[in-house]
C-alpha positions as CSV (number, residue, x, y, z in Angstrom):
1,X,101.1,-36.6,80.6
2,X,101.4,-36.7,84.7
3,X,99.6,-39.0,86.8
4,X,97.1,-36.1,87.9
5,X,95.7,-36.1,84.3
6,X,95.3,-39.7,83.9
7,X,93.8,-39.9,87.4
8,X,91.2,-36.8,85.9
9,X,90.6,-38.7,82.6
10,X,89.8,-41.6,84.5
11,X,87.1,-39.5,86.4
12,X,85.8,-38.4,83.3
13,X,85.4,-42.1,82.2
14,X,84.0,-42.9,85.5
15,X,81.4,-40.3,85.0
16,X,80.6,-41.6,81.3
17,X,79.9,-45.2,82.4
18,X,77.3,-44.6,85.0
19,X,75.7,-42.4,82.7
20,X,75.7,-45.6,79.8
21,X,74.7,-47.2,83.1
22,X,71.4,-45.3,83.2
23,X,70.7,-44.9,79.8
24,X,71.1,-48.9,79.3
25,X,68.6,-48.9,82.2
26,X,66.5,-46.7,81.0
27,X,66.2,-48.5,77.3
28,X,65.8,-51.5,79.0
29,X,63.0,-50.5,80.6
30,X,61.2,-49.1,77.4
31,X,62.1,-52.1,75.3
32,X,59.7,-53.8,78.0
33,X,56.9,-51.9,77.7
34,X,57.1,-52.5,73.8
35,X,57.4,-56.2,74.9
36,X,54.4,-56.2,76.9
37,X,52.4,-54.4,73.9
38,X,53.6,-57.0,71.2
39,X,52.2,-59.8,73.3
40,X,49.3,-57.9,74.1
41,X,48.4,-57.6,69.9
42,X,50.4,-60.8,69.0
43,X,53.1,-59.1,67.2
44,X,56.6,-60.8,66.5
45,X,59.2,-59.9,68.7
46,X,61.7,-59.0,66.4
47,X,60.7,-56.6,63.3
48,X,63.5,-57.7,61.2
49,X,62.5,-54.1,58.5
50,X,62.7,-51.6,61.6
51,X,66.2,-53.5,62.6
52,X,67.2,-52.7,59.4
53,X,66.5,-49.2,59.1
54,X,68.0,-48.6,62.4
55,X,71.2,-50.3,61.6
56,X,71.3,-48.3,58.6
57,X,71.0,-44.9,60.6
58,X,72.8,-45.7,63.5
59,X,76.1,-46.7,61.0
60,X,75.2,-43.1,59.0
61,X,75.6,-41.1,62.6
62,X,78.9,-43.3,63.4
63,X,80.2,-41.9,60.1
64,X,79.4,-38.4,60.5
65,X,80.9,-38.5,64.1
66,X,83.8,-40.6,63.6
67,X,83.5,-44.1,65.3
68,X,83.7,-47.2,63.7
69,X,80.3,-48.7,61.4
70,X,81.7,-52.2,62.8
71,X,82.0,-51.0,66.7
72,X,78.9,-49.1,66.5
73,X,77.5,-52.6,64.7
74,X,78.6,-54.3,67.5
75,X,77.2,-52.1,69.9
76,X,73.4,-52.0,68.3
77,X,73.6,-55.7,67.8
78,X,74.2,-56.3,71.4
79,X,71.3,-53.4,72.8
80,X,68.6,-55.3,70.1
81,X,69.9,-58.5,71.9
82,X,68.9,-57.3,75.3
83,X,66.1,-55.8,74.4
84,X,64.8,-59.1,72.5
85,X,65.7,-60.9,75.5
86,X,63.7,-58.4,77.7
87,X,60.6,-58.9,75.3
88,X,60.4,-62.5,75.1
């Protein structure tokens, strides 16, 4: 592999992150609005049944693509962090 290549790759991965950038932005912002509408009907912050069922999905999709359950864990548990955090 020559140094061209690696230097393209890298491009690629550039191009990847400040798209995660702007999707992490983006959810961020929507995790807010769903903040602002549990205070507004005094509902809990987390819903510990929907967390579930997401987990569960999101690890189905990681196996039918190919990534790790325990990355993609890792992953969802730190977006439902932030967007807790956001909420609160």
């Amino acid at each position: 592999m020559s140094q061209n290549e690696i230097e393209r790759l890298r491009l690629e991965i550039d191009e990847i992150d400040e798209q995660i950038i702007a999707l992490f932005c983006e959810r961020q912002k929507v995790a807010e609005k769903i903040g602002i509408i549990k205070k507004e009907f005094s509902l809990p912050i987390v819903d510990q049944e929907r967390k579930k069922q997401i987990l569960k999905a999101r690890r189905k999709k990681a196996c039918e693509i190919g990534l790790s359950e325990s990355d993609l864990g890792d992953l969802f548990d730190f977006l439902h962090k932030k967007a807790v955090e956001i909420q609160s």
